[in-house]
N, C-alpha and C positions, 0 to 999 in steps of 0.2 A: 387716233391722231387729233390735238385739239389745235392744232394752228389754223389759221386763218387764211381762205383764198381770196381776199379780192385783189389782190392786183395780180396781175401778169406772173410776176416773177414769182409769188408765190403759188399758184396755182400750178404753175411749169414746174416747181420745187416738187411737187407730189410727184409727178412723177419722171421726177429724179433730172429733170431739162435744166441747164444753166440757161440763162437770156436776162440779161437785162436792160434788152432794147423796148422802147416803145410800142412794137408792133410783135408779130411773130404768127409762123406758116408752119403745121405739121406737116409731117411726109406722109400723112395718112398709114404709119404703119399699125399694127395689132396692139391692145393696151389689155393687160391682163389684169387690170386692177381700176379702178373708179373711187372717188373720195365717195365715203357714205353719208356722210350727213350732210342737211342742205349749208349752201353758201352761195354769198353773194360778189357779184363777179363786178366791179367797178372797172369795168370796161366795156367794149363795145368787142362782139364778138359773131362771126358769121361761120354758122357748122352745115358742113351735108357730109350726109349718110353716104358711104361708097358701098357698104356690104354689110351683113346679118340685118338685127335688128335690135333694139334698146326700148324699155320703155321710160322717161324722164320725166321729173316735176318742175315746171316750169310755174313761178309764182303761185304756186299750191294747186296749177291747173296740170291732170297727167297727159301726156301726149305718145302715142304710140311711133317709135323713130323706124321706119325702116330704108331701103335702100332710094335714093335719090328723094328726102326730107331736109329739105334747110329750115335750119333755122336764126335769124338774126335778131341779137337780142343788143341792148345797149345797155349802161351803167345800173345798177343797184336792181337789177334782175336776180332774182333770187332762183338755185337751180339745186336738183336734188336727184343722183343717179341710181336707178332702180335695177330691174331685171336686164339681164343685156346675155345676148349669145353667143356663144364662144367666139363665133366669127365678125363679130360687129367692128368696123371700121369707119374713121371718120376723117374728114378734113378739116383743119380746124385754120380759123384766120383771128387771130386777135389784134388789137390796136387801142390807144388812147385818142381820147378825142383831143386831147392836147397838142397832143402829134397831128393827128389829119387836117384841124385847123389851124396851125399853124401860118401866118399872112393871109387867112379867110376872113375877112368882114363881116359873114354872117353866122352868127354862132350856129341858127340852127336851121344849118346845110343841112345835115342828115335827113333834120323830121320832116323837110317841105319834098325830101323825095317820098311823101306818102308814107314812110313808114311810121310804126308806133304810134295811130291814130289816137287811140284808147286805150293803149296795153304799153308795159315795156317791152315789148319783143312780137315776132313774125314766124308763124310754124306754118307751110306751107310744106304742101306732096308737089317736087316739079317735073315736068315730061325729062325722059332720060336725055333727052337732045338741048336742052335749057340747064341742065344739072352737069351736063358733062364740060358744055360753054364754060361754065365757072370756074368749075375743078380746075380746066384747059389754064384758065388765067391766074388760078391759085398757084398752079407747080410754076407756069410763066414768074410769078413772084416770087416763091419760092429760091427761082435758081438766082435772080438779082437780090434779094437779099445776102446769101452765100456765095456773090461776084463780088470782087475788089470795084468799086464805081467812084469816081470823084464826087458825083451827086447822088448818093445811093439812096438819102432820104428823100428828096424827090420825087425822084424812079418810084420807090417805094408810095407814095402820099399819091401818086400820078394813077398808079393802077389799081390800090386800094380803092379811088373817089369811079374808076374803073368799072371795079367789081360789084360797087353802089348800084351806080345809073344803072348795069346789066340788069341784079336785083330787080332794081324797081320796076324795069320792064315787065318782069315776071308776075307782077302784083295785079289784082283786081282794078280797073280801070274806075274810077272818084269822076264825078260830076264836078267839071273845072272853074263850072259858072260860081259854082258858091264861094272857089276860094278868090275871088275879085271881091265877090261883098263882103268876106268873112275875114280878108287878109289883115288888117291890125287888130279885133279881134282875137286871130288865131295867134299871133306875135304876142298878146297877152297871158292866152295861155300855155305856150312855150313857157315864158318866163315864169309864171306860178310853177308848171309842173318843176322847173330847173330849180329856184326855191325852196318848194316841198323839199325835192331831196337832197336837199343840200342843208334841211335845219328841220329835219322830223323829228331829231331826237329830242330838240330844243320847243318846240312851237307846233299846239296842235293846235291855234284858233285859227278861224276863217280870219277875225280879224287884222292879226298880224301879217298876213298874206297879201291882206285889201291895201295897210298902211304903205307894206314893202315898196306898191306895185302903183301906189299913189292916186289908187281908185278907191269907190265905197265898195261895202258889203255887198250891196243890192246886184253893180253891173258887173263886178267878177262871178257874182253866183250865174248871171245868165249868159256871159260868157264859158263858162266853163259847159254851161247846162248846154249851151248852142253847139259848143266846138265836140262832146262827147256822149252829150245826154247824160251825165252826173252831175251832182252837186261837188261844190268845193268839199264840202265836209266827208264824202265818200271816198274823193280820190285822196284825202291825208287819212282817212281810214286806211286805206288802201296800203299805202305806205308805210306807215305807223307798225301794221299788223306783218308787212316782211320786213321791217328794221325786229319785230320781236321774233318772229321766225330764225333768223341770224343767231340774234345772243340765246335765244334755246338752245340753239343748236350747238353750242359750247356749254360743256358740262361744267367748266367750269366758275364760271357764274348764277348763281343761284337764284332762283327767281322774284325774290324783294331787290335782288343787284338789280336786277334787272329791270321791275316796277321803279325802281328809283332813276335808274339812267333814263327811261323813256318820260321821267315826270310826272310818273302817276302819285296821285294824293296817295294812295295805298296800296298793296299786296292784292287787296279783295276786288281794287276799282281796276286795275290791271288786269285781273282775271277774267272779273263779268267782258271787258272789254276782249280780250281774248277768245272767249268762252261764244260773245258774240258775234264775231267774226270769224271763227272757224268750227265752230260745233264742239269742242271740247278744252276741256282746261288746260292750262298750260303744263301741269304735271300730269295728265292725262297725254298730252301731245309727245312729251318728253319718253314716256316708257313707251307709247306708240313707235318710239325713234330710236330705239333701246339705249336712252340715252343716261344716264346717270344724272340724281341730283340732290 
């Protein structure tokens, strides 16, 4: 199957869900089937585990899923489904961030609740009494979404920003002193990382980042270095290397299509860069994937 999941409605097309609302609530029933090749999900999405177990790839890192594992991930997270047991079940809650900020002033509500410090996404094991609190509030959403509501988006954006704060509760507790010193700062690199993914395919200098963002070279490097301990050049590494994960993963596009859409001088300079960031070539990654090309 070579279509494309990033949005909502087509990921739900797999398997076989009509929606094309903004947000959307599984009933957590049995899914007998999983897309196999990786894809990235341009949305913000929060999953736990109700039963079996699953192992996923999560931006090429694997994570073993089992029963009461959330995980929440937000836009251009790249995810790839692997071994799963006959009995594995999930909850699943998807949404656009277009939707949930909707009349927000700050764009990035999400990430100041702690999440996605250094990563796109959150894989936590939560106690069953913490995992079931959610679930509790996911079916709560669930059944307002599927009620007639004169304010149903609302309702809906009210328990969503809900199901957040609960989240974040659950998170390892940050030293709050740093975010008073670090707060504009960290507001800077918010915006680089929004950037990055918003214009990888187009721009892999540092410099173009620094002009965007109307700083030099020098204090976005040590902003970035301060806010995650990398350099800027790591984290559009970073990026670069799951925008090329994606079009692999379509067979059909072939691999200069592919050096060409990311801007590489050439087939060879796309490859070494490939080759060094994930330990094998891109046609090497490709049959790894059983992918054709």
């Amino acid at each position: 199957m070579d279509q494309p999941y990033d949005k909502i409605s087509d990921t739900l097309a797999y398997f076989e869900v009509d929606n094309n609302l903004p947000y959307y609530v599984s009933s957590g029933k049995k899914q007998i089937d999983y897309p196999q090749k990786p894809f990235r999900m341009d949305y913000y999405s929060l999953c736990i585990c109700t039963e079996g177990n699953i192992v996923v790839s999560i931006d090429g890192k694997k994570h073993a899923v089992s029963p009461f594992s959330l995980l929440l991930a937000r836009p251009a997270t790249i995810i790839a489904f692997q071994n799963n047991s006959e009995d594995f079940r999930v909850k699943l809650l998807f949404f656009e961030k277009e939707f949930l900020l909707k009349n927000i002033s700050d764009p990035f509500i999400i990430e100041r609740l702690t999440f996605f410090k250094d990563k796109s996404y959150e894989f936590m094991h939560l106690k069953e009494q913490e995992a079931k609190k959610l679930i509790k509030l996911m079916k709560y959403l669930e059944n307002k979404i599927s009620a007639n509501l004169k304010f149903k988006d609302e309702i809906v954006r009210t328990i969503i920003f809900n199901l957040l704060l609960e989240t974040a509760e659950f998170l390892p507790q940050e030293k709050t002193k740093n975010d008073v010193v670090l707060n504009n700062p960290k507001e800077i690199y918010f915006q680089f990382l929004k950037l990055v993914m918003e214009n990888i395919s187009q721009h892999k200098g540092v410099n173009y980042y620094a002009q965007k963002l109307h700083i030099s070279n020098k204090y976005l490097i040590q902003i970035v270095k301060k806010a995650v301990d990398k350099t800027p050049h790591e984290i559009i590494d970073a990026h670069l290397l799951k925008e090329a994960v994606v079009l692999l993963g379509n067979p059909a596009i072939n691999i200069s299509d592919i050096a060409y859409r990311l801007r590489f001088n050439s087939v060879s300079a796309f490859g070494r860069f490939f080759k060094k960031h994930s330990a094998i070539s891109p046609t090497d990654y490709r049959r790894l994937q059983n992918l054709s090309h």
